[in-house]
C-alpha positions in Angstrom: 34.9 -1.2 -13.6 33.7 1.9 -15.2 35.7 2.0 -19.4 37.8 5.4 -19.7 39.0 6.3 -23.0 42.0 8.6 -22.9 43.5 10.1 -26.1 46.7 11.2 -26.3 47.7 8.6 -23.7 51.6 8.4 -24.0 51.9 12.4 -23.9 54.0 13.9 -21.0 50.6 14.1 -19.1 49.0 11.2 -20.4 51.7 8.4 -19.3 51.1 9.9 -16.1 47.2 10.0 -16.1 47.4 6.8 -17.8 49.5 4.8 -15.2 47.2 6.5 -12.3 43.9 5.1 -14.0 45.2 2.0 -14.4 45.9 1.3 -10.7 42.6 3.1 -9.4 41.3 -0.2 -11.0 39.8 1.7 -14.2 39.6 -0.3 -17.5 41.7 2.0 -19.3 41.6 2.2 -23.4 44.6 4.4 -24.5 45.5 5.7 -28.0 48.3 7.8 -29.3 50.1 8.5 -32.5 53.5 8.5 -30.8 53.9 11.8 -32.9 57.2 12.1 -31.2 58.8 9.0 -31.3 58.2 8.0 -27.7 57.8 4.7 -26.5 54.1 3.8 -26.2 53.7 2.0 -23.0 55.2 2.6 -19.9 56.6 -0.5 -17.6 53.7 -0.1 -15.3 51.6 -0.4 -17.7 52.4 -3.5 -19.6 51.5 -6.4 -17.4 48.0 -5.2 -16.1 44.8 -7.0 -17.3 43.1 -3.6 -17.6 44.8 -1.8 -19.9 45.1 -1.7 -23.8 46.7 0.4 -26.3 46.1 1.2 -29.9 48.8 3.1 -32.0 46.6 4.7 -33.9 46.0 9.0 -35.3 43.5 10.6 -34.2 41.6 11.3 -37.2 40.9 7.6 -37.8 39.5 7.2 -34.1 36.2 6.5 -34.4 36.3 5.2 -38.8 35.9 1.6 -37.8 34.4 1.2 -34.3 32.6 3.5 -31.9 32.4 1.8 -28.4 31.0 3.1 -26.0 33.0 4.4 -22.5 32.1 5.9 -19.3 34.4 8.9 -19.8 36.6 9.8 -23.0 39.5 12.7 -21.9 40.8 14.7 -24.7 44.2 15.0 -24.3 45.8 14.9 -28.0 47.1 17.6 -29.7 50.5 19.7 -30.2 51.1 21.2 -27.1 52.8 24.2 -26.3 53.5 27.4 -27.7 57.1 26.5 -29.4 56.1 23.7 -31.0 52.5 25.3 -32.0 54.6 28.1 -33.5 56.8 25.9 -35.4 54.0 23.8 -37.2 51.5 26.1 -37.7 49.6 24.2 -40.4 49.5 21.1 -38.8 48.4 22.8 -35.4 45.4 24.2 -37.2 44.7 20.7 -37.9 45.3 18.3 -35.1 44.4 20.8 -32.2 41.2 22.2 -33.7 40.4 20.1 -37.0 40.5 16.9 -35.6 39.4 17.6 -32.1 36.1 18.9 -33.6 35.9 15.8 -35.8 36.2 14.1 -32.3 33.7 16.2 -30.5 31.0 15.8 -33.4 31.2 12.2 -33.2 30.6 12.2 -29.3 27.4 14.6 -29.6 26.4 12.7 -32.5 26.8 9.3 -31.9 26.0 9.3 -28.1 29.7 7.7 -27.1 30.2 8.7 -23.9 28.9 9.5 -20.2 31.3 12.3 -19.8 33.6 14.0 -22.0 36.5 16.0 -20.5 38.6 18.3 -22.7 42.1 19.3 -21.4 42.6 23.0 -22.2 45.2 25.5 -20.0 45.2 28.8 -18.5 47.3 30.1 -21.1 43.7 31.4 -22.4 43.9 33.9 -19.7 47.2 35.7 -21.4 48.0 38.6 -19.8 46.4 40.3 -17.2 49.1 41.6 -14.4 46.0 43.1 -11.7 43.7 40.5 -11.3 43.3 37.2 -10.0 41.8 35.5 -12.4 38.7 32.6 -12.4 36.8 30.6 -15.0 34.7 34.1 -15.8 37.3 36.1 -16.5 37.9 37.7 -20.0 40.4 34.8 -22.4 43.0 36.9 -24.1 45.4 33.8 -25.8 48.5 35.6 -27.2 49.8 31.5 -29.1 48.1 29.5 -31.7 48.5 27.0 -29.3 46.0 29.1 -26.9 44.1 30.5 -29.2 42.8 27.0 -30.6 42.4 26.0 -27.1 40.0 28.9 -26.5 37.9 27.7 -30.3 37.7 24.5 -29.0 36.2 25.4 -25.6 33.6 27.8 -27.6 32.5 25.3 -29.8 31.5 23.0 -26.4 29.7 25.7 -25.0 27.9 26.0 -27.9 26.9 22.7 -28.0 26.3 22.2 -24.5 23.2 20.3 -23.5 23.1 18.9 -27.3 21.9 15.0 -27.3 23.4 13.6 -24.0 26.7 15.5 -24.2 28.1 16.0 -21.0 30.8 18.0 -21.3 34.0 19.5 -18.3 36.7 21.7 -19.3 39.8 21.6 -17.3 42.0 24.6 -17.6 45.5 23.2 -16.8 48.7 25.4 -14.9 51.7 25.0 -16.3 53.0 21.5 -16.0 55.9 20.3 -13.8 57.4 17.3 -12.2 58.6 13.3 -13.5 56.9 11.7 -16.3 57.7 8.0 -18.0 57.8 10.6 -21.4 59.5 13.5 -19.7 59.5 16.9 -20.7 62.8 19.2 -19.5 61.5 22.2 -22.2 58.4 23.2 -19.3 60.0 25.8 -17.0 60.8 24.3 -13.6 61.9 21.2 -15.6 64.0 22.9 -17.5 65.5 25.2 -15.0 66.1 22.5 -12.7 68.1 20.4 -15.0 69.9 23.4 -16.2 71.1 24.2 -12.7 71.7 21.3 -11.8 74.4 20.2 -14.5 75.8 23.6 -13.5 74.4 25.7 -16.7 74.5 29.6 -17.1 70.5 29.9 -16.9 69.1 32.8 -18.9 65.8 34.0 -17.4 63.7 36.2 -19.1 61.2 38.6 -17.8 61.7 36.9 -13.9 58.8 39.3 -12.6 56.0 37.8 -14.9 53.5 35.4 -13.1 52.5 31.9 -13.9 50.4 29.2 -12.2 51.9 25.8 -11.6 51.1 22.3 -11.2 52.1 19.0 -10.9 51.6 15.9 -13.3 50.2 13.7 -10.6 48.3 16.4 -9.4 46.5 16.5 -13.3 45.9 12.7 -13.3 43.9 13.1 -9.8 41.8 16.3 -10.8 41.1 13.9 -14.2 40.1 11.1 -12.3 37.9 13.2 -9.4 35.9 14.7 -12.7 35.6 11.0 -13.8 34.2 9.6 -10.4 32.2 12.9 -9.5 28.4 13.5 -9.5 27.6 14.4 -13.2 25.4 17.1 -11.8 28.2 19.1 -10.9 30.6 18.1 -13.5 28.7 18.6 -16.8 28.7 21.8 -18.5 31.4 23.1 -16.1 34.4 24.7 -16.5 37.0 24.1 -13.8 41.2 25.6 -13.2 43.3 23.1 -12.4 46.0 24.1 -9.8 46.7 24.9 -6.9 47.1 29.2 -5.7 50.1 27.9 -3.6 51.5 27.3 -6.8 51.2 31.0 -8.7 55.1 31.8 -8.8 56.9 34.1 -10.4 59.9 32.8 -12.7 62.3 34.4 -10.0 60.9 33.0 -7.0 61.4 29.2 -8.7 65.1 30.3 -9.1 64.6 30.6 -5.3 63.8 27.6 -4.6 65.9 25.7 -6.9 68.6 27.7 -5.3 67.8 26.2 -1.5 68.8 22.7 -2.8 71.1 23.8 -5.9 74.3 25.9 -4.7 76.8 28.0 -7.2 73.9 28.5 -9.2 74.7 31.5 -12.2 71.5 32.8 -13.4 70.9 35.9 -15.7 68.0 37.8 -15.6 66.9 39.4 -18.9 63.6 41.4 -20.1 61.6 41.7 -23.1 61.1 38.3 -24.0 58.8 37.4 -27.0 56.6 35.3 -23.8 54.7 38.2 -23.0 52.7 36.2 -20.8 51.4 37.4 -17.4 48.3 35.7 -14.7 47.9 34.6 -11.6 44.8 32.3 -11.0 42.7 31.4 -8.8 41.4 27.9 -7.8 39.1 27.9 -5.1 35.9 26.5 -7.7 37.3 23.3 -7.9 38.4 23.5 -4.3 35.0 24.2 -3.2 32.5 22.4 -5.6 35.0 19.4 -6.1 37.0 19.4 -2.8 40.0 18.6 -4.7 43.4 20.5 -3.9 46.6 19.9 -5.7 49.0 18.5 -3.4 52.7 19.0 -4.6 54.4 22.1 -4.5 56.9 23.7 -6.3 59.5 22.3 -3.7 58.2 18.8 -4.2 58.3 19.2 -7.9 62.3 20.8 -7.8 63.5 17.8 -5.0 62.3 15.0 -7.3 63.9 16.1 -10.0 66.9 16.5 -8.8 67.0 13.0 -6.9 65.6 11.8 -10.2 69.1 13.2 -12.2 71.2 12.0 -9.4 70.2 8.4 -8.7 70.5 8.6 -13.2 74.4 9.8 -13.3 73.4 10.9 -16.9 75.1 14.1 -18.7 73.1 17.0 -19.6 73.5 16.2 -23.3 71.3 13.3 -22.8 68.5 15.0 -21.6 68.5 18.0 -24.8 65.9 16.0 -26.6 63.5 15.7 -23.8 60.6 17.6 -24.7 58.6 18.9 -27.8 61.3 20.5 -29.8 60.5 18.9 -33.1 58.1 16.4 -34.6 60.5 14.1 -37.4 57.5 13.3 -40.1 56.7 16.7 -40.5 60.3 17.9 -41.2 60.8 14.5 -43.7 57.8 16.6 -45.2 60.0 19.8 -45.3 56.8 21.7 -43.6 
């Protein structure tokens, strides 16, 4: 049973990558903060021999104990462009400070078979002609980005150093159910809106984005993990599917074909200037791994999920990463 350590576990993506690990029959180590209050275990999760969890910040990690694990995925961090904006000190220092503290103590200390860092194609930034791969030119518009893209430098640089054995995994814009859910990601949120019957206000509609489920993250994490080191180490992989590059109007589209009496208003000149389409046919080919859930999948389950739930849209105006309540007690 190989030993997977994932930080960040009980993140929107990590509950979900979390859960999937455990019932591949992984021995999964998890450790979060719970920077936003959530709760730290999941219900599939608490009853199963082969998992534990450690509340515990990531800067203390690896103080008392350094194990050592078949794979450690990098997950922690503020994520998102809001809340990056927001907290701009305390970016700085979780998603590039204490990352590097975690990356030197991998190369150094020899901790790991495989390290996989999660970064996102919002490194690509805006680029409205081209199609874009794991070669093309990183223009991050947010801090959130931008650290992404000094973290994923500073593995390259120290690629091949001691018996790190690095994969970065350039993530699509999330979507779809999580144990800590997220309605602030955009078919999340649009979804929701619509369906409590919400004037949606949609700004720049024409802009592209690529897309992908949260289950679809949690397999393309665990294909790295069981995959050939030869062709995972040093490697740089997108993490979607090209199915899934929609434009913020076409989702209204498809929300629409299950969602009627819909009122949506389209607006420009948004401060999002954001603008890619990417392509995915390395890991398709090298990995054989495609995403399988599509947009539609991603807009039906949330909206079974909301109906079987009978809840209000009030109670869902908290669900995402709007604030983080020790730094405001901090008045930062």
């Amino acid at each position: 049973m190989k030993k997977i350590l994932v930080i960040g576990s009980s993140g929107y993506i990590g509950q979900v990558l979390t859960n999937h690990l455990v019932s591949s029959n992984f021995e999964v180590h998890a450790v979060d903060n719970l920077l936003y209050g959530q709760n730290n275990l999941s219900l599939t999760q608490i009853a199963k021999e082969n998992f534990y969890f450690e509340n515990l910040d990531i800067k203390d990690l690896f103080k008392t104990s350094k194990n050592y694990y078949d794979s450690i995925v990098i997950l922690a961090g503020l994520v998102g462009d809001p809340i990056t904006k927001k907290y701009p000190k305390q970016s700085i220092e979780i998603n590039e400070n204490y990352i590097l503290d975690i990356l030197n103590n991998i190369i150094k200390s020899d901790l790991c078979n495989k390290t996989v860092f999660i970064s996102t194609c919002s490194n690509y930034g805006l680029n409205e002609k081209e199609i874009l791969n794991e070669h093309s030119n990183l223009q991050p518009l947010s801090l959130y980005a931008k650290s992404k893209v000094n973290i994923e430098k500073y593995i390259i640089n120290n690629f091949n150093k001691n018996k790190f054995k690095p994969t970065i995994l350039r993530f699509a814009t999330a979507f779809g159910l999580s144990p800590r859910m997220r309605f602030d990601l955009t078919l999340n949120e649009f979804t929701k809106n619509l369906f409590f019957k919400k004037k949606l206000e949609v700004y720049d509609p024409d802009t592209w984005r690529p897309y992908c489920h949260v289950l679809d993250f949690a397999r393309a994490i665990t294909k790295i993990i069981d995959e050939d080191e030869v062709i995972t180490t040093n490697q740089i992989y997108n993490v979607g599917s090209d199915k899934n590059n929609f434009t913020k109007r076409d989702i209204i589209k498809v929300i629409n074909k299950y969602i009627n009496n819909i009122e949506v208003i389209y607006l420009d000149n948004s401060i999002d200037r954001r603008n890619y389409r990417v392509s995915f046919s390395k890991i398709e080919n090298k990995l054989n791994f495609r995403a399988k859930y599509s947009i539609d999948f991603g807009v039906k389950e949330i909206i079974k999920f909301l109906n079987d739930n009978h809840t209000n849209y009030e109670d869902y105006q908290s669900y995402g990463n709007y604030y983080v309540k020790s730094f405001e007690k901090k008045n930062i």
